[in-house]
C-alpha positions in Angstrom: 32.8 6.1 -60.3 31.2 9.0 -58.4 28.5 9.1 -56.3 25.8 11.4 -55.9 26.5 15.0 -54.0 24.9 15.0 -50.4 25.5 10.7 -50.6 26.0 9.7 -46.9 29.2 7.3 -45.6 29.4 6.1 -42.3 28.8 3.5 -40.2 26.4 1.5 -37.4 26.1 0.5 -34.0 23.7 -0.7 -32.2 23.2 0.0 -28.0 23.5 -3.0 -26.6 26.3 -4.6 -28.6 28.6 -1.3 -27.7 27.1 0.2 -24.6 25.8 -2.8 -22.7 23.1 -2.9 -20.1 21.1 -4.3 -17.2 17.9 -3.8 -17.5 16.9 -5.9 -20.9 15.7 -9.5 -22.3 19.0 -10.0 -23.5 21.1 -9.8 -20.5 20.2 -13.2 -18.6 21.0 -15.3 -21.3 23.7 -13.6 -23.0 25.4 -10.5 -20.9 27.6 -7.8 -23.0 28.3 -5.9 -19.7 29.6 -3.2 -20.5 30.6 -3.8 -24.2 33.0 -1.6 -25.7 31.9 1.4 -22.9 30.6 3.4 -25.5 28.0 4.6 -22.9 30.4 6.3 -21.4 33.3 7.1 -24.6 31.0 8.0 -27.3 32.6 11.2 -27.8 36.4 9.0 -28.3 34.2 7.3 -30.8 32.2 9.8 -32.9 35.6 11.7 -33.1 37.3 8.4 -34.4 34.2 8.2 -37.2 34.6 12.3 -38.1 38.7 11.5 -38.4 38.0 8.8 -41.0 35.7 11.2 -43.3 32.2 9.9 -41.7 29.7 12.4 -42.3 26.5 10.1 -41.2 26.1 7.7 -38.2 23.7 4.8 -37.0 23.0 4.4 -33.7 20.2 3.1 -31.4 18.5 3.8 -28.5 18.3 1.3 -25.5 14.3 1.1 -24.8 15.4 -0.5 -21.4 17.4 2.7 -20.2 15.2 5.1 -21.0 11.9 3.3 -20.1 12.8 0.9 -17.2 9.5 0.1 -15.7 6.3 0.6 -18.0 5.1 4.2 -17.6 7.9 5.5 -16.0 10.8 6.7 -18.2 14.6 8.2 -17.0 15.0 11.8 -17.7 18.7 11.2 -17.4 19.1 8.3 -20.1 16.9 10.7 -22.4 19.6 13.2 -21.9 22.2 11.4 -22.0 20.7 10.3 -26.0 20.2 14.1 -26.5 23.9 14.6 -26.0 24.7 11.3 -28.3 22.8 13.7 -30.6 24.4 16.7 -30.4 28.1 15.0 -30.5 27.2 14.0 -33.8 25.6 17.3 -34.6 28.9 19.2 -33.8 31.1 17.0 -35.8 28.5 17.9 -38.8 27.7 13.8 -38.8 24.2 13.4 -39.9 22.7 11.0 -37.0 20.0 7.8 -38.1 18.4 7.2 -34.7 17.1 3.2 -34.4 14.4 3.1 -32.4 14.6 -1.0 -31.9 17.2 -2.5 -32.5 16.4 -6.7 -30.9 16.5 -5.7 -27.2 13.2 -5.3 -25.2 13.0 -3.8 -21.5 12.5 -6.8 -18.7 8.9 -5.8 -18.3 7.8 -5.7 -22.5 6.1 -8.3 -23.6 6.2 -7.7 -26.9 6.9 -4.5 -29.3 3.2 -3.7 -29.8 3.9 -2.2 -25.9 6.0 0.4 -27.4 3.7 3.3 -28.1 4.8 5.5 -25.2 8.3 4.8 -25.9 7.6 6.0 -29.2 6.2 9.6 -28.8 8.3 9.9 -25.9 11.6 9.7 -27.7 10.4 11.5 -30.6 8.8 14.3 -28.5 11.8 14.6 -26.5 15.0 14.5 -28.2 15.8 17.0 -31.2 18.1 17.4 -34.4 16.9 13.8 -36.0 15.6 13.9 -39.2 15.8 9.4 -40.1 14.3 7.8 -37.6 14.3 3.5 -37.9 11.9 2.4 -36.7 12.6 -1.6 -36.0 16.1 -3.4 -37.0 15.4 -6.7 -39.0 12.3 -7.9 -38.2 12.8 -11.2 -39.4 15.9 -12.2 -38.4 14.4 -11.9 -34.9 11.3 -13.5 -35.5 13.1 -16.3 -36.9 15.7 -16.1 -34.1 13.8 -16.0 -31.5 10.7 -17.6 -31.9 11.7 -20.2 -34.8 15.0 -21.5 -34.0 15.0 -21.1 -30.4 18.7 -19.2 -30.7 17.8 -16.1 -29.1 15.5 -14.5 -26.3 13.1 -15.7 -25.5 14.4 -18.9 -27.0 11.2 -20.1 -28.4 10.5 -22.9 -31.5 7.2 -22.4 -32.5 6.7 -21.7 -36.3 3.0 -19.8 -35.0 4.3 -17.6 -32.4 7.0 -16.6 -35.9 4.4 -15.6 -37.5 2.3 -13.8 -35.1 5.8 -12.0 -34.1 6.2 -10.8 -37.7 2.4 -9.4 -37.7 3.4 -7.5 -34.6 6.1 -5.7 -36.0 4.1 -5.0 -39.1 1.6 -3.2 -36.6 4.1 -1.9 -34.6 5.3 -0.4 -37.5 2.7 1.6 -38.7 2.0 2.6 -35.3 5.4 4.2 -34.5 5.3 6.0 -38.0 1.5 7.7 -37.2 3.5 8.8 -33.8 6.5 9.5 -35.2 4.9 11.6 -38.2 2.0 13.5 -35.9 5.3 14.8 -33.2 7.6 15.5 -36.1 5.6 16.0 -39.7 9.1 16.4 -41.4 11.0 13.3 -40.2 11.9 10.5 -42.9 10.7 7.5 -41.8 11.8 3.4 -42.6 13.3 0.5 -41.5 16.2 -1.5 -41.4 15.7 -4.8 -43.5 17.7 -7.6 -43.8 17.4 -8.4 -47.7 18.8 -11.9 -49.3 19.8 -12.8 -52.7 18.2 -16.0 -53.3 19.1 -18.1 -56.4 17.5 -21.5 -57.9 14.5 -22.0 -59.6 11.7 -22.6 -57.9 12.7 -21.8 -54.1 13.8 -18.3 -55.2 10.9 -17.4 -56.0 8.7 -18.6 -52.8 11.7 -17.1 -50.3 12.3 -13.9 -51.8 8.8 -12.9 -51.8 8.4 -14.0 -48.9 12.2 -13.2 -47.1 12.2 -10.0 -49.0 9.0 -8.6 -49.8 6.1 -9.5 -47.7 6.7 -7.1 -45.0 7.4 -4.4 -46.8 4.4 -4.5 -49.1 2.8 -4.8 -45.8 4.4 -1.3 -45.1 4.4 0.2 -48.2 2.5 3.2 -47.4 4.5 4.0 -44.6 7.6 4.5 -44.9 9.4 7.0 -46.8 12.8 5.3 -47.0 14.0 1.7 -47.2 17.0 0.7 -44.9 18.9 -2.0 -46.3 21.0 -4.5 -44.4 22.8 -6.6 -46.9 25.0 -9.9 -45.8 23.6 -13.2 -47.0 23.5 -14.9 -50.3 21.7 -17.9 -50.4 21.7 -20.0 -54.1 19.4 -23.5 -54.3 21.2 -26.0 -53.5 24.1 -24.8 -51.8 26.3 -21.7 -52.3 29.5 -22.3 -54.1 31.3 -20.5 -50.5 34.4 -19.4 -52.5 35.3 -17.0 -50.0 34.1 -16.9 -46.4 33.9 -14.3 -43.6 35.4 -15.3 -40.3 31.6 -16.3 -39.2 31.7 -18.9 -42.2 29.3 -16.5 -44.3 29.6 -16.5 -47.7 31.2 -13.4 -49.0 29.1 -12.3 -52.5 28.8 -8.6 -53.4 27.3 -9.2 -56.7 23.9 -10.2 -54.1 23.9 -5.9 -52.9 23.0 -5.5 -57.0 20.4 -7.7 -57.1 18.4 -7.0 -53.7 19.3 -3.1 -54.7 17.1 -3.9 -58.1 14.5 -5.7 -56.6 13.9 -2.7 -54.0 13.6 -0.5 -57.5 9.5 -1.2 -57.6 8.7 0.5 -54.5 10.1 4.0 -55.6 11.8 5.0 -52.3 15.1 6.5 -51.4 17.1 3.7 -50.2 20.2 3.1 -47.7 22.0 1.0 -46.7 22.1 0.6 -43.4 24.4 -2.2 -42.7 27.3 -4.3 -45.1 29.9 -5.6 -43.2 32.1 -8.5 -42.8 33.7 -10.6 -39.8 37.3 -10.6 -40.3 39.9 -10.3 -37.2 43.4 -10.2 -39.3 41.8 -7.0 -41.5 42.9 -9.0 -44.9 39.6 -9.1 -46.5 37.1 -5.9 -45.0 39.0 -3.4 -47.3 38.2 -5.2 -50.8 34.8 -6.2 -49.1 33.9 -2.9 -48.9 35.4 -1.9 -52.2 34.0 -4.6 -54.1 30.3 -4.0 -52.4 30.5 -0.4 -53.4 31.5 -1.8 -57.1 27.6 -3.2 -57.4 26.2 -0.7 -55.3 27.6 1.6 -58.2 26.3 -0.2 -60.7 22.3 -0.4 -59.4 22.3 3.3 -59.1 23.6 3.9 -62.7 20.5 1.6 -63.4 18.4 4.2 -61.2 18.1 2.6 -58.0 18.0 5.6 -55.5 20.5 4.9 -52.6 21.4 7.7 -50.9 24.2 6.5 -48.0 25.9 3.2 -46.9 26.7 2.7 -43.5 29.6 0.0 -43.0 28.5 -2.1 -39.8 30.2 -1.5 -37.5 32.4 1.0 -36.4 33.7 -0.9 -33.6 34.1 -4.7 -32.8 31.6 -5.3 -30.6 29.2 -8.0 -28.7 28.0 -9.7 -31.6 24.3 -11.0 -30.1 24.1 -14.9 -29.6 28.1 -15.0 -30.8 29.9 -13.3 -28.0 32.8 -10.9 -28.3 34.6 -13.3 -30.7 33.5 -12.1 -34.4 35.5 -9.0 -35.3 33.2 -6.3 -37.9 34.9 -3.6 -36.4 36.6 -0.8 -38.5 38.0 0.3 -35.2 39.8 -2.6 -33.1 38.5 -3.2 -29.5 41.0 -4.3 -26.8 38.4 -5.2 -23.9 40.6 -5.5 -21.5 41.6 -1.7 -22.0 39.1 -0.6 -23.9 41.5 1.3 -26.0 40.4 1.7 -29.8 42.7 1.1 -32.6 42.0 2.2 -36.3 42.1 -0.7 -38.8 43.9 -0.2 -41.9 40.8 -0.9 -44.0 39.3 1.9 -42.3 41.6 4.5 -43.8 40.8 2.4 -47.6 37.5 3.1 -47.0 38.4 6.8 -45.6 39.7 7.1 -49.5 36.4 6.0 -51.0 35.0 9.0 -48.6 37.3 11.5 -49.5 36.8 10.7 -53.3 32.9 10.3 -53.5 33.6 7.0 -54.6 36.0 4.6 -56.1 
């Protein structure tokens, strides 16, 4: 089992959940502090990720740093991305930039306040070629405005959907930025795609789960992002095998939403497969077995391009704390020292070989 030449391997981060912050909507109800310092070690890091064969990386930008009052953006915290940038570019790892990735500044409203953001970032830093533009829009609209679970904590099924039509717009309006500063740049998002099974709710929630936004977006985007954990079958899933979050672990589902992406005839990647497991006894087959059906849709020409293990690091994992363990790399946050996981030399293998 080969895959293609040029396929990219690596893994994702996102800001808050390795870098921490201050200045954003996340930190008075649930404060990472400083996380895993990556603010500050992201050179230890990236030369952790080129040691075990990564030649791609996912990261994001923190809107809050670099724009902390509305107008008014940091110089510094845009260099300091620029150098993120180039530390990838001298390890020859292929950076993915995330433009949003669930944390807002303290004075945002909402996204559709991000158009100077936008063409500031994409004006200002160089050496990006995938930009994302927004990181799963509807686990946060269901999050946040549905169940109540995350900032601003709201249960209201209209202010769901009026959320998910703002990132629709929001959207489209950072690819007509993003496209008019840099006409070359591949463009998508990072979506969190289900495997639904049983006759007739299937149906209703994959349309609706999986394809309503982007048939919203279809015209603009010219890459799908995939992020790929949850299997959900009518009535209840069997659960065989369970992550340490409880989530079921099912890599036959990475097949199915791979096939079902086939229609809209873009490159895709997957942005984000991981699992929760703090004794390392289940990420290396996870990954293996993943990579198995990931296989398979491509022979049955589904174009993916790159996966991108989440995460590199254990990290502060949103609503959950520091307790869930996805890291390739273990974190001791007391020390902040960073040991390699045994699963992340397996997957080092996979690298190496161009598959399994």
């Amino acid at each position: 089992m080969t895959f293609s030449k040029g396929f990219f391997w690596g893994s994702a981060t996102a800001a808050y959940q390795i870098e921490g912050g201050i200045n954003n909507n996340w930190t008075k109800f649930f404060d990472a502090g400083q996380a895993c310092d990556s603010y500050n070690r992201f050179q230890e890091d990236f030369d952790i990720a080129k040691s075990l064969g990564h030649n791609a990386h996912r990261f994001s930008i923190e809107w809050s740093r670099v724009e902390p009052e509305q107008g008014k953006f940091n110089e510094k915290e845009i260099k300091h991305y620029q150098k993120v940038i180039d530390a990838l570019r001298k390890r020859n790892i292929e950076p993915f930039v995330t433009l949003w990735h669930f944390t807002n500044p303290l004075w945002v409203k909402d996204i559709s306040q991000w158009g100077n953001y936008i063409n500031k970032i994409t004006k200002s830093l160089k050496g990006v070629n995938f930009w994302i533009t927004i990181n799963e829009p509807e686990i946060y609209s269901i999050n946040s405005y549905l169940k109540g679970l995350w900032p601003p904590k709201k249960k209201n099924f209209i202010s769901y959907l009026l959320m998910l039509k703002k990132f629709i717009k929001a959207h489209k309006q950072a690819y007509k930025i993003i496209k008019g500063n840099q006409p070359n740049a591949k463009i998508g998002i990072a979506k969190n795609n289900i495997y639904f099974e049983g006759w007739p709710i299937s149906f209703f929630d994959n349309w609706w789960w999986n394809e309503f936004f982007l048939n919203k977006i279809k015209n603009e985007q010219d890459f799908i992002g995939l992020n790929y954990y949850f299997h959900r079958h009518f009535p209840k899933n069997e659960n065989k095998e369970v992550s340490d979050m409880g989530w079921e672990i099912y890599p036959e589902g990475i097949y199915h939403v791979l096939k079902n992406l086939k229609k809209y005839n873009k490159p895709v990647y997957i942005t984000e497969n991981g699992i929760a497991d703090s004794k390392d006894i289940k990420r290396a087959k996870f990954i293996t077995d993943h990579l198995r059906w990931v296989e398979k849709a491509i022979g049955e020409r589904v174009d993916v391009r790159g996966y991108f293990y989440w995460s590199l690091l254990d990290n502060f994992e949103w609503a959950h704390g520091f307790g869930p363990r996805f890291g390739l790399v273990e974190m001791d946050y007391k020390t902040m020292e960073r040991k390699i996981r045994p699963s992340a030399r397996e997957y080092k293998k996979i690298i190496e070989n161009n598959g399994l």
